[in-house]
mmCIF file of the protein (N, C-alpha, C, O) and its ligand, coordinates in Angstrom:
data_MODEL
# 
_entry.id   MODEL 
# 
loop_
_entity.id 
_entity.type 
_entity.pdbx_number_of_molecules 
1 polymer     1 
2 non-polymer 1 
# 
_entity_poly.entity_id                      1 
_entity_poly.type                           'polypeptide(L)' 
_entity_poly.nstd_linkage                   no 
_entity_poly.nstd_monomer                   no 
_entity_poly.pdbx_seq_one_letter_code       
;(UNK)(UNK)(UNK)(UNK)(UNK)(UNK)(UNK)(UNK)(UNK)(UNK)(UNK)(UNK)(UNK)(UNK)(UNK)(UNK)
(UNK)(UNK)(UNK)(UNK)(UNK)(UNK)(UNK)(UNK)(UNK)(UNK)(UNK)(UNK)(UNK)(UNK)(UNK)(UNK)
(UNK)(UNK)(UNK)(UNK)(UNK)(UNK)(UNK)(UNK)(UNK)(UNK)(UNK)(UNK)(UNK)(UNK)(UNK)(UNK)
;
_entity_poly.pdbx_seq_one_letter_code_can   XXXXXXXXXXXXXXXXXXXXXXXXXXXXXXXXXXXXXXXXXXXXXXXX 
_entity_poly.pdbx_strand_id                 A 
# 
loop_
_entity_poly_seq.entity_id 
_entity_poly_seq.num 
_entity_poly_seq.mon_id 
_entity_poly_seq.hetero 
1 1  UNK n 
1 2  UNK n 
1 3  UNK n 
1 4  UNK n 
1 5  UNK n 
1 6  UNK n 
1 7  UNK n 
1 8  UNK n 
1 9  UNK n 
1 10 UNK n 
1 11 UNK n 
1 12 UNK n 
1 13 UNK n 
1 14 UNK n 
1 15 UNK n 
1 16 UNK n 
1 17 UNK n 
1 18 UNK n 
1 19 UNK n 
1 20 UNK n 
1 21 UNK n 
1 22 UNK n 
1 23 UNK n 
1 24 UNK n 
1 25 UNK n 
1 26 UNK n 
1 27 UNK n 
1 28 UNK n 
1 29 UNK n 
1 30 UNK n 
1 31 UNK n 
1 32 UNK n 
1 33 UNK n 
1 34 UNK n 
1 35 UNK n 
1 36 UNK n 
1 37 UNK n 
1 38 UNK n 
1 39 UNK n 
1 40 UNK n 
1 41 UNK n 
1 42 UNK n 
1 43 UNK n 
1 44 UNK n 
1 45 UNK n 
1 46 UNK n 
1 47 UNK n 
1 48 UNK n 
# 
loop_
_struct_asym.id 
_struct_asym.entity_id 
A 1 
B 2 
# 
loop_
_chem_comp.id 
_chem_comp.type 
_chem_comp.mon_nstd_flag 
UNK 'L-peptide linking' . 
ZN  non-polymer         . 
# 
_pdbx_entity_nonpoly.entity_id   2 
_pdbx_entity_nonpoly.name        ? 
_pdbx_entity_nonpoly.comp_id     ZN 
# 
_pdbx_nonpoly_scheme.asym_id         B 
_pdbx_nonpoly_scheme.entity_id       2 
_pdbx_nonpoly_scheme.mon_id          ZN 
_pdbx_nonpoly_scheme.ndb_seq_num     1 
_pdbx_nonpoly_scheme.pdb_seq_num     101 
_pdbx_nonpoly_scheme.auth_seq_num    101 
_pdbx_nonpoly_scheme.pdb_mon_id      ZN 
_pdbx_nonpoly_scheme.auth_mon_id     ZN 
_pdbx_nonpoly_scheme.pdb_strand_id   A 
_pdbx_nonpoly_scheme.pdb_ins_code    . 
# 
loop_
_atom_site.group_PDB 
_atom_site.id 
_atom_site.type_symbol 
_atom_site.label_atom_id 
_atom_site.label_alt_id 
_atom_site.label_comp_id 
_atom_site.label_asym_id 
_atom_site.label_entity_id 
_atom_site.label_seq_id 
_atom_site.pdbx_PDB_ins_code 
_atom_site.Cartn_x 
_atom_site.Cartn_y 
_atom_site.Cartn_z 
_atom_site.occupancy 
_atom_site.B_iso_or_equiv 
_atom_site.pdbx_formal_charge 
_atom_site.auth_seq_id 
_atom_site.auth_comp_id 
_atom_site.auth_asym_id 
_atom_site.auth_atom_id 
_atom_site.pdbx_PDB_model_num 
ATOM   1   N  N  . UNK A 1 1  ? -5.746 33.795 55.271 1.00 0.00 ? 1   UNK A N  1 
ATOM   2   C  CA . UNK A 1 1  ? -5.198 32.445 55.419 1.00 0.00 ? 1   UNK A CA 1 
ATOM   3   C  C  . UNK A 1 1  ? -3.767 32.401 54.886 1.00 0.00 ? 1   UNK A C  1 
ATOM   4   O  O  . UNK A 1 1  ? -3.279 32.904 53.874 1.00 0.00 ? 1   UNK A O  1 
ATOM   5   N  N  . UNK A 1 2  ? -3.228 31.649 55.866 1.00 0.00 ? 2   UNK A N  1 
ATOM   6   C  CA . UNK A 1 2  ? -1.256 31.685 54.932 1.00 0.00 ? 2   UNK A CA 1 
ATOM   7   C  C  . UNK A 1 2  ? -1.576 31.118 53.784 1.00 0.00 ? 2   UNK A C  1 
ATOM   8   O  O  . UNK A 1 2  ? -2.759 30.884 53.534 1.00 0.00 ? 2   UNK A O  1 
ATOM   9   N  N  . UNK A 1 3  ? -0.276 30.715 52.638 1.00 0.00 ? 3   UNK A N  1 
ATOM   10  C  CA . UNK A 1 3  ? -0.433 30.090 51.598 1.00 0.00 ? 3   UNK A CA 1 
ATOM   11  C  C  . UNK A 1 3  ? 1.142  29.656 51.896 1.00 0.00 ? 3   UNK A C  1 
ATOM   12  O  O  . UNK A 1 3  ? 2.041  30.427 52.232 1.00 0.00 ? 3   UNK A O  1 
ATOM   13  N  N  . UNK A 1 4  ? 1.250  28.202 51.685 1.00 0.00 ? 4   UNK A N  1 
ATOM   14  C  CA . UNK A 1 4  ? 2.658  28.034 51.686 1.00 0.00 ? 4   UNK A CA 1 
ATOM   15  C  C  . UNK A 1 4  ? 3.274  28.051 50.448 1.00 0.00 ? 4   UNK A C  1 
ATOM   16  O  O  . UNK A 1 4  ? 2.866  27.646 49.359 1.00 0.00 ? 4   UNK A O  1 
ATOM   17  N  N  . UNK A 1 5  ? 4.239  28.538 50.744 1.00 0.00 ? 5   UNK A N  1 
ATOM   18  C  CA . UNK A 1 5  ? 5.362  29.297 49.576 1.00 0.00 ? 5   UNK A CA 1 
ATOM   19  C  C  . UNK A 1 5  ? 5.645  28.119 48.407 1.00 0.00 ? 5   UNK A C  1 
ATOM   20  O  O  . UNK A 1 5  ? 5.534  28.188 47.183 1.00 0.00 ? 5   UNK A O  1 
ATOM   21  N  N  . UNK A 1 6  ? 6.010  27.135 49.180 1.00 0.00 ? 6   UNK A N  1 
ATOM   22  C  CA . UNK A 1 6  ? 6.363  25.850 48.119 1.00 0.00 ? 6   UNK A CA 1 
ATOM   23  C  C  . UNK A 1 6  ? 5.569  25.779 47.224 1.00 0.00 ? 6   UNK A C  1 
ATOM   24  O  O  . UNK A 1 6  ? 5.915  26.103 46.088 1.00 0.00 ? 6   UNK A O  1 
ATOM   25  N  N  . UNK A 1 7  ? 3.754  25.149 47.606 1.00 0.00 ? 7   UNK A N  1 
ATOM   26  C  CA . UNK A 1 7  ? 3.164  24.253 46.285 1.00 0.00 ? 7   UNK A CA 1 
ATOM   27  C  C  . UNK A 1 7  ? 2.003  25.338 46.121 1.00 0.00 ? 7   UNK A C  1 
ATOM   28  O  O  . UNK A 1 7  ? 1.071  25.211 45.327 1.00 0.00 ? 7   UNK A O  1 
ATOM   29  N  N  . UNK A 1 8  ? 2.225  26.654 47.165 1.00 0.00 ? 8   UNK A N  1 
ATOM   30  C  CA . UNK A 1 8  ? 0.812  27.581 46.329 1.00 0.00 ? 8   UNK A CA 1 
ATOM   31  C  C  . UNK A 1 8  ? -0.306 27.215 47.396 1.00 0.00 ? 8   UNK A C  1 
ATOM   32  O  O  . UNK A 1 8  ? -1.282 27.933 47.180 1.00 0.00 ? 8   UNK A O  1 
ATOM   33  N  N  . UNK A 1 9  ? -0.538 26.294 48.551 1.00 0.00 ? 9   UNK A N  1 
ATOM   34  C  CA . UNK A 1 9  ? -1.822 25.849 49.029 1.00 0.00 ? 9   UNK A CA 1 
ATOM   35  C  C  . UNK A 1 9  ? -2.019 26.763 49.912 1.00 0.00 ? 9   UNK A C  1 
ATOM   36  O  O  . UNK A 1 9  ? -1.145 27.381 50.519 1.00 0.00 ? 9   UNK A O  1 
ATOM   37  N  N  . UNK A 1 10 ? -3.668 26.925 50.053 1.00 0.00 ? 10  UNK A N  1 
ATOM   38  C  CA . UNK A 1 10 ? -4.013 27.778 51.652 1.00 0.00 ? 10  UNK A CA 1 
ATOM   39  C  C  . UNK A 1 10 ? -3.585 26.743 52.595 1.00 0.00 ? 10  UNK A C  1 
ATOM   40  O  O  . UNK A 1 10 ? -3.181 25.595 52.407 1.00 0.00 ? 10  UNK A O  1 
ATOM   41  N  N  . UNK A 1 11 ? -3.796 27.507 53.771 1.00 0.00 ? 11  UNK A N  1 
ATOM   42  C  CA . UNK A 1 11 ? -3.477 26.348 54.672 1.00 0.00 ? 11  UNK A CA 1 
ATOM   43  C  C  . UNK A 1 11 ? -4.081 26.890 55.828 1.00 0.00 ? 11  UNK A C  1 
ATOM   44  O  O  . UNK A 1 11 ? -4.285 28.103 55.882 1.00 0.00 ? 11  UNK A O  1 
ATOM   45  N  N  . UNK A 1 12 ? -4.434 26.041 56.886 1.00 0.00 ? 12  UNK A N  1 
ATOM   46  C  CA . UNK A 1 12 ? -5.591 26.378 58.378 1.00 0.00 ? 12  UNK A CA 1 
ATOM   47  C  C  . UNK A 1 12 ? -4.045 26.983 58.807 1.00 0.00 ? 12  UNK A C  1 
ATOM   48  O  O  . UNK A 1 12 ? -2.998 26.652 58.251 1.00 0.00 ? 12  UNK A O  1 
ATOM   49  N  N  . UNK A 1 13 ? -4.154 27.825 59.789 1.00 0.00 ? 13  UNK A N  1 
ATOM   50  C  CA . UNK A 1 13 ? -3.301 27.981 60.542 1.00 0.00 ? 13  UNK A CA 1 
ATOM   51  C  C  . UNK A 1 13 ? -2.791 27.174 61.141 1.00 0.00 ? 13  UNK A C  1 
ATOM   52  O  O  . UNK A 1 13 ? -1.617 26.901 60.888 1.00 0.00 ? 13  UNK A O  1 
ATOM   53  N  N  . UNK A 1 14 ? -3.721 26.289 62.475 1.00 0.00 ? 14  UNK A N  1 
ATOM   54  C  CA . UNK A 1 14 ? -3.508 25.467 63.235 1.00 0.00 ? 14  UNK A CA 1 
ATOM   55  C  C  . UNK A 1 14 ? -3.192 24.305 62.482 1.00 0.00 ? 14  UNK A C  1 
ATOM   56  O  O  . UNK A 1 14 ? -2.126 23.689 62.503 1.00 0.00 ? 14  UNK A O  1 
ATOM   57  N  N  . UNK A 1 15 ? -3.525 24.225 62.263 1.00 0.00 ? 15  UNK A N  1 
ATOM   58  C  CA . UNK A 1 15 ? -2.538 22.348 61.187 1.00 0.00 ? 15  UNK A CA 1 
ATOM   59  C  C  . UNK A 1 15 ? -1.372 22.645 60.894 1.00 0.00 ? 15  UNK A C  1 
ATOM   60  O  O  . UNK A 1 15 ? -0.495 21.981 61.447 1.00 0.00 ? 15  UNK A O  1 
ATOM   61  N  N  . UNK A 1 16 ? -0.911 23.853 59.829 1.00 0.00 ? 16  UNK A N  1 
ATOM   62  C  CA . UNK A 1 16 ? 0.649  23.764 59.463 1.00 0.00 ? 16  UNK A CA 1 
ATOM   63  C  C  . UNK A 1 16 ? 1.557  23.940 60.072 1.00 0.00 ? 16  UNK A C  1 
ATOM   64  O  O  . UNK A 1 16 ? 1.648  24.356 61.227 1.00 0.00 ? 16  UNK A O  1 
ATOM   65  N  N  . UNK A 1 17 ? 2.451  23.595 59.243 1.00 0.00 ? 17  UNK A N  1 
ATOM   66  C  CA . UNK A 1 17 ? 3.527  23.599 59.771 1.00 0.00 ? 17  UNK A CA 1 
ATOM   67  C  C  . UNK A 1 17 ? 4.436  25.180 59.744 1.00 0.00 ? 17  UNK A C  1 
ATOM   68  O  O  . UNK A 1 17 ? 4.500  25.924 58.765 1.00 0.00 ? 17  UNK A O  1 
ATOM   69  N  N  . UNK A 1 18 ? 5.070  25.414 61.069 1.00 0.00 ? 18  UNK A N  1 
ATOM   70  C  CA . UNK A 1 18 ? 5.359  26.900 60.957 1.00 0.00 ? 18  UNK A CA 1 
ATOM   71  C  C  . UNK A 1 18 ? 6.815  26.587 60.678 1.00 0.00 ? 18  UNK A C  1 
ATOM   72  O  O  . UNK A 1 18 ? 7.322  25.497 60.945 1.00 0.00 ? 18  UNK A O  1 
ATOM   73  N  N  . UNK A 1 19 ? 7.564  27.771 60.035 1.00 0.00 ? 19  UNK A N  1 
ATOM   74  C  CA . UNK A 1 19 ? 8.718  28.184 60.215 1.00 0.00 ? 19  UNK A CA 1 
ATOM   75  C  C  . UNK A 1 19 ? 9.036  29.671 60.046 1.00 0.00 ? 19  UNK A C  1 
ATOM   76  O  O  . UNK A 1 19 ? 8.252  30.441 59.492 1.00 0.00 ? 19  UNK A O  1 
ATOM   77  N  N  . UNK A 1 20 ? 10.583 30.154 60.699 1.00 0.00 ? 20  UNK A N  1 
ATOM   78  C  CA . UNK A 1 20 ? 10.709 30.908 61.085 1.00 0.00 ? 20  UNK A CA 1 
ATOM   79  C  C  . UNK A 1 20 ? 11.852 31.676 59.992 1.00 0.00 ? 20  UNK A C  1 
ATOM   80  O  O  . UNK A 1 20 ? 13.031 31.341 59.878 1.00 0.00 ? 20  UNK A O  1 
ATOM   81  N  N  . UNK A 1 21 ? 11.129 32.835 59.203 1.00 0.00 ? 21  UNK A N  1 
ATOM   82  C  CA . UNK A 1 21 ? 12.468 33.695 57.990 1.00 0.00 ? 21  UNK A CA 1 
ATOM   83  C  C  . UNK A 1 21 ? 12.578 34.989 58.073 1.00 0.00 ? 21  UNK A C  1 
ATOM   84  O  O  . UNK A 1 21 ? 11.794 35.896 57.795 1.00 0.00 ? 21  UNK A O  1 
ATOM   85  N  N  . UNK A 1 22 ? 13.527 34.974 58.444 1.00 0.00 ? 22  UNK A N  1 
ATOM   86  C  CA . UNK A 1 22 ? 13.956 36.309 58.550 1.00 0.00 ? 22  UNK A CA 1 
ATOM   87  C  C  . UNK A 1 22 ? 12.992 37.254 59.089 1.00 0.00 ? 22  UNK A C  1 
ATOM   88  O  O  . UNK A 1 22 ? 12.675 38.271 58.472 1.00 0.00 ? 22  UNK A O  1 
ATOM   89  N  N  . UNK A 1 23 ? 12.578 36.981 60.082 1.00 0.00 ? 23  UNK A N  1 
ATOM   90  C  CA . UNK A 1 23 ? 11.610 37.209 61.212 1.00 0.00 ? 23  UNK A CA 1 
ATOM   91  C  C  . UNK A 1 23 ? 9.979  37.183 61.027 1.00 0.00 ? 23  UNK A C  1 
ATOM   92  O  O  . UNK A 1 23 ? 9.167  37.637 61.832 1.00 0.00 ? 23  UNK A O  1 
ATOM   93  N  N  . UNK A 1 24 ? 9.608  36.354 59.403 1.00 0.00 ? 24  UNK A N  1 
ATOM   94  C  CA . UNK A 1 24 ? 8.482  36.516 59.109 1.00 0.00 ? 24  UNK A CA 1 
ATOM   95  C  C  . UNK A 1 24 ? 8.383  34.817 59.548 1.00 0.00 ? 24  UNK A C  1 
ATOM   96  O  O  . UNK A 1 24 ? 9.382  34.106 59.436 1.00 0.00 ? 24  UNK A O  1 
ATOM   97  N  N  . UNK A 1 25 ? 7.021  34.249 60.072 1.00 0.00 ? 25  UNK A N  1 
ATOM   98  C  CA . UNK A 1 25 ? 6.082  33.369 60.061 1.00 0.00 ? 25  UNK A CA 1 
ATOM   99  C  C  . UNK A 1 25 ? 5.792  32.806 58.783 1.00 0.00 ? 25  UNK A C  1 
ATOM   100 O  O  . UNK A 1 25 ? 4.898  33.319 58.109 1.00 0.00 ? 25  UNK A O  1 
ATOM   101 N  N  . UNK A 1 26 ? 6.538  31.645 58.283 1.00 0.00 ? 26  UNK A N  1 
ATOM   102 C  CA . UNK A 1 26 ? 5.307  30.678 57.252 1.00 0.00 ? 26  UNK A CA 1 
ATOM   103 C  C  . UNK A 1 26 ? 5.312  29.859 58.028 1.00 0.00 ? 26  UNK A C  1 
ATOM   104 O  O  . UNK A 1 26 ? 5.827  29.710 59.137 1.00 0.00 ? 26  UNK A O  1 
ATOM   105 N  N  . UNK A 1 27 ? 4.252  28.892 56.938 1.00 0.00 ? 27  UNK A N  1 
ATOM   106 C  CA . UNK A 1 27 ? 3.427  28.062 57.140 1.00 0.00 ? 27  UNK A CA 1 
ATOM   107 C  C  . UNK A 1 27 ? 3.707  27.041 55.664 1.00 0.00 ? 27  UNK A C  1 
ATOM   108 O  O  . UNK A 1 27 ? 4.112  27.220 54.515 1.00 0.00 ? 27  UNK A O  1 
ATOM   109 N  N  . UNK A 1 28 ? 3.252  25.989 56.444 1.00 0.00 ? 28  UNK A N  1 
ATOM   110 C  CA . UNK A 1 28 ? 4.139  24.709 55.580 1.00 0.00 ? 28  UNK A CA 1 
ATOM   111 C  C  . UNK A 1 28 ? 2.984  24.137 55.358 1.00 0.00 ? 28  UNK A C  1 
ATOM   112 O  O  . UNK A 1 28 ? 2.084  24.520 56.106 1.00 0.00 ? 28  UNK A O  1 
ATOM   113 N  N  . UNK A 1 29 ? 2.554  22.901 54.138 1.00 0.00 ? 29  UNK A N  1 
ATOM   114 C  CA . UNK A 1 29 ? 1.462  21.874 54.418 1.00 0.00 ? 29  UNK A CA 1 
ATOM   115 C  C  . UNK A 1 29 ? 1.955  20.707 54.539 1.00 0.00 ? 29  UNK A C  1 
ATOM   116 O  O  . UNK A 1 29 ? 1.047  19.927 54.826 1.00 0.00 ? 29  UNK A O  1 
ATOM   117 N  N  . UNK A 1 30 ? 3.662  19.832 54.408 1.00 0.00 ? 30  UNK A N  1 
ATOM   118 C  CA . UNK A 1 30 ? 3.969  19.377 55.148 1.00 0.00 ? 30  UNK A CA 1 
ATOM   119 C  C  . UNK A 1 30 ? 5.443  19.233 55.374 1.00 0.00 ? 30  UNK A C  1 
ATOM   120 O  O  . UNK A 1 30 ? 5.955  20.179 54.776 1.00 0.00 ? 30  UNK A O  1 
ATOM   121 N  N  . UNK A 1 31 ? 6.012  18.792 55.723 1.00 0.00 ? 31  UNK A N  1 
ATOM   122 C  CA . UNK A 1 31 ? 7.121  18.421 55.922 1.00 0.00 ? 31  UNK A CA 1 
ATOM   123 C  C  . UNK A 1 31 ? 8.502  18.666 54.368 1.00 0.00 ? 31  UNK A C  1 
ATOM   124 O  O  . UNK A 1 31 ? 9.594  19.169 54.104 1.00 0.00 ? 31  UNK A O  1 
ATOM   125 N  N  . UNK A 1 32 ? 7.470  17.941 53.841 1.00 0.00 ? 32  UNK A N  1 
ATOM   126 C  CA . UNK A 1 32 ? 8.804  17.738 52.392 1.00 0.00 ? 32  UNK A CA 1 
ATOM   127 C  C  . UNK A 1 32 ? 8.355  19.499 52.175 1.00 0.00 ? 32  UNK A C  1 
ATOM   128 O  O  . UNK A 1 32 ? 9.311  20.258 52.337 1.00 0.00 ? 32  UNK A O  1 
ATOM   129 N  N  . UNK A 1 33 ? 7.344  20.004 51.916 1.00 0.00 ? 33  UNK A N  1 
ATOM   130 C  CA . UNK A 1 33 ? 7.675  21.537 51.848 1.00 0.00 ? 33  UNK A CA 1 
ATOM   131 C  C  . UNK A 1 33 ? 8.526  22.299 52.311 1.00 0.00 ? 33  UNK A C  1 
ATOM   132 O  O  . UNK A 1 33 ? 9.367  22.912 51.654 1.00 0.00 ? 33  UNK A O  1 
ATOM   133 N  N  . UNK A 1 34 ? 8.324  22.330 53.895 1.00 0.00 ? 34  UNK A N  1 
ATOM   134 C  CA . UNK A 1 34 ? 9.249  22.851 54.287 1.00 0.00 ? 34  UNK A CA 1 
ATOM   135 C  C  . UNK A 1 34 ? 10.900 22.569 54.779 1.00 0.00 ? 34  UNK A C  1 
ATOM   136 O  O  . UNK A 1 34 ? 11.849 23.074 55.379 1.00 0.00 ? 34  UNK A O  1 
ATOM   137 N  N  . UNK A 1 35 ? 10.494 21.487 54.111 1.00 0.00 ? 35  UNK A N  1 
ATOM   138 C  CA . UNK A 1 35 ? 12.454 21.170 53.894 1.00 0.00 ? 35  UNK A CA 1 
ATOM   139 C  C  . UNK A 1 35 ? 12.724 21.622 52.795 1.00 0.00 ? 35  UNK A C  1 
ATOM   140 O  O  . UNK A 1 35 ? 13.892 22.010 52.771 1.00 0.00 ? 35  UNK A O  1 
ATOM   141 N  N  . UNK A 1 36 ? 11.988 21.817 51.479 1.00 0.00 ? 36  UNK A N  1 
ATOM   142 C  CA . UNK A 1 36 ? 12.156 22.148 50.115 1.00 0.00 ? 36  UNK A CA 1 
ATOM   143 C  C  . UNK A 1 36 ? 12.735 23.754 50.422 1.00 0.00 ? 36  UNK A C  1 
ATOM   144 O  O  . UNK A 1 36 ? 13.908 24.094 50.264 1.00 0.00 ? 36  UNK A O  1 
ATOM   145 N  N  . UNK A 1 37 ? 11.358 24.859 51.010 1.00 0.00 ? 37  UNK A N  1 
ATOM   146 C  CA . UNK A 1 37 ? 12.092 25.936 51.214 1.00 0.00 ? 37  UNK A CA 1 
ATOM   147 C  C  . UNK A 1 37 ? 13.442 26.048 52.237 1.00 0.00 ? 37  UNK A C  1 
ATOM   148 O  O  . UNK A 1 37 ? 14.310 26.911 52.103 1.00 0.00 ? 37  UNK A O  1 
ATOM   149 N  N  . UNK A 1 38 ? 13.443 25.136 53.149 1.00 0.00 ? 38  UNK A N  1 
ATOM   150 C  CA . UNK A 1 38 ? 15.006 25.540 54.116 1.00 0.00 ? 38  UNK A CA 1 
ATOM   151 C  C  . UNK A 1 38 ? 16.256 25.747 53.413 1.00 0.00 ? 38  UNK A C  1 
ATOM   152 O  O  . UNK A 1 38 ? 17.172 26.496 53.753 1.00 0.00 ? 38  UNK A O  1 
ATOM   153 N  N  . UNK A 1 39 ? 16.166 24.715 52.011 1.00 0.00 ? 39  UNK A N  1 
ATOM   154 C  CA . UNK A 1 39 ? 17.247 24.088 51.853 1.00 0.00 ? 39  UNK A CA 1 
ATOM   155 C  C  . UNK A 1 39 ? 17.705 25.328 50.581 1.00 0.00 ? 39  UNK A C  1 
ATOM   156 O  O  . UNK A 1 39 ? 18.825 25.824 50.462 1.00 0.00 ? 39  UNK A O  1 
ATOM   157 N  N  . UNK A 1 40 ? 16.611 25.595 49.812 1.00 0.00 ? 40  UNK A N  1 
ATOM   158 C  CA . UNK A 1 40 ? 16.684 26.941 48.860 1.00 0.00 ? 40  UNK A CA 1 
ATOM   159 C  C  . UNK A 1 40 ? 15.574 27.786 48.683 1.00 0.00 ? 40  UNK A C  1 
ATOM   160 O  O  . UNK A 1 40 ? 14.793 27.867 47.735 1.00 0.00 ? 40  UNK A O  1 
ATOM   161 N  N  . UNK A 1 41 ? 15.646 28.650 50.167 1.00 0.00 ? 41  UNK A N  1 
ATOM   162 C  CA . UNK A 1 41 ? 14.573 29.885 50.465 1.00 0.00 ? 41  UNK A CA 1 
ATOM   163 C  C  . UNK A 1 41 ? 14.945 30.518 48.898 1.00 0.00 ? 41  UNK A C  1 
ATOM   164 O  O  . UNK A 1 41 ? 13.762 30.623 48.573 1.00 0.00 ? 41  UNK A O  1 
ATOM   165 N  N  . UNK A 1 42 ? 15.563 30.935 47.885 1.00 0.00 ? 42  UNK A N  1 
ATOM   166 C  CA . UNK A 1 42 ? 15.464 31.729 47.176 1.00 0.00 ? 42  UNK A CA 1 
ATOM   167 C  C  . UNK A 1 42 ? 15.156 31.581 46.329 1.00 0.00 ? 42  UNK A C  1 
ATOM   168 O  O  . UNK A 1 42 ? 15.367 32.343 45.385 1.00 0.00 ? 42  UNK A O  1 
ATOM   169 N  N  . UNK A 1 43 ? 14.405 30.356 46.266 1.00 0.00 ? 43  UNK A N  1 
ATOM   170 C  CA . UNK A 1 43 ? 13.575 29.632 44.768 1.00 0.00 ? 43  UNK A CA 1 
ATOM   171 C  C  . UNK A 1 43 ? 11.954 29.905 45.177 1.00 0.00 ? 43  UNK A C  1 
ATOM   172 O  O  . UNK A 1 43 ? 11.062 29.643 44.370 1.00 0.00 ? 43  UNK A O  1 
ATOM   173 N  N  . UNK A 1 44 ? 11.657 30.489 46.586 1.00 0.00 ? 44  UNK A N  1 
ATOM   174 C  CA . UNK A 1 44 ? 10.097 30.082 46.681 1.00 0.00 ? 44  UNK A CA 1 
ATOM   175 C  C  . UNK A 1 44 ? 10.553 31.562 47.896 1.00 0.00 ? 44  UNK A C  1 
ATOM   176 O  O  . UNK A 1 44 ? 10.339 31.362 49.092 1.00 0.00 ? 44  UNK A O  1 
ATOM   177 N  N  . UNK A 1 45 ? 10.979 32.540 47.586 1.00 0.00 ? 45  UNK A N  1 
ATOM   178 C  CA . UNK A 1 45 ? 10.828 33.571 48.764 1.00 0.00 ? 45  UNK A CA 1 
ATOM   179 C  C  . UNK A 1 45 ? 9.724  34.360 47.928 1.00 0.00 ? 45  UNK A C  1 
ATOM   180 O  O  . UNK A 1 45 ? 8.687  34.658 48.520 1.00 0.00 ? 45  UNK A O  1 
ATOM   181 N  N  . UNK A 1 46 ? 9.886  34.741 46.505 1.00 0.00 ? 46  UNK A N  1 
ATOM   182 C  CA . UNK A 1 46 ? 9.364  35.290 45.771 1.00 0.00 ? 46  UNK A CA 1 
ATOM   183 C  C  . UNK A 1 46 ? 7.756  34.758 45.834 1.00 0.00 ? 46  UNK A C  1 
ATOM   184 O  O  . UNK A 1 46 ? 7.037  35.091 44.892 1.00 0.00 ? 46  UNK A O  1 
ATOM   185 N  N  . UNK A 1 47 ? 7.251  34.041 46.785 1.00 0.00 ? 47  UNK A N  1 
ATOM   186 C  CA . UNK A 1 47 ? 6.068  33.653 46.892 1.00 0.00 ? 47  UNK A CA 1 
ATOM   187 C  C  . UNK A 1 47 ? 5.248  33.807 48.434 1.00 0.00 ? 47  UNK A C  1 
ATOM   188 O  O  . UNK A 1 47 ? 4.102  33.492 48.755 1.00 0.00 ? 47  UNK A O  1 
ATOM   189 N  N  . UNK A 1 48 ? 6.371  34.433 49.217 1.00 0.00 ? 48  UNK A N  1 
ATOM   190 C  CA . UNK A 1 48 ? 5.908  35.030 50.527 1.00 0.00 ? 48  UNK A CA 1 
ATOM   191 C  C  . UNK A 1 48 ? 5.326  35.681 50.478 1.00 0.00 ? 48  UNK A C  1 
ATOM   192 O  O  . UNK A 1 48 ? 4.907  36.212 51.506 1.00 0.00 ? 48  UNK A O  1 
HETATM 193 ZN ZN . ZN  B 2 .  ? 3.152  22.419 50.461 1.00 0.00 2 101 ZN  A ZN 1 
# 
């Protein structure tokens, strides 16, 4: 199961939210997450 990088959660595949780094696939649980990592991937890469 992914875990999104931001808050630590599993997450279904099909529900999250995807984005695209440096050619790897995450997965978001929602929105404010994955604006959190866009904005500073290098505070939460260390959790990919
Ligand atoms: Zn989250």
């Amino acid at each position: 199961m992914p875990v999104d990088p931001v808050c630590g959660i599993e997450l279904d595949e099909d529900l999250a939210l995807p984005h695209e780094y440096k050619d790897k696939k995450l997965y978001f649980c929602c929105d404010g997450c994955r604006k959190l990592f866009i904005k500073k991937p290098g505070k939460f890469k260390k959790n990919i």
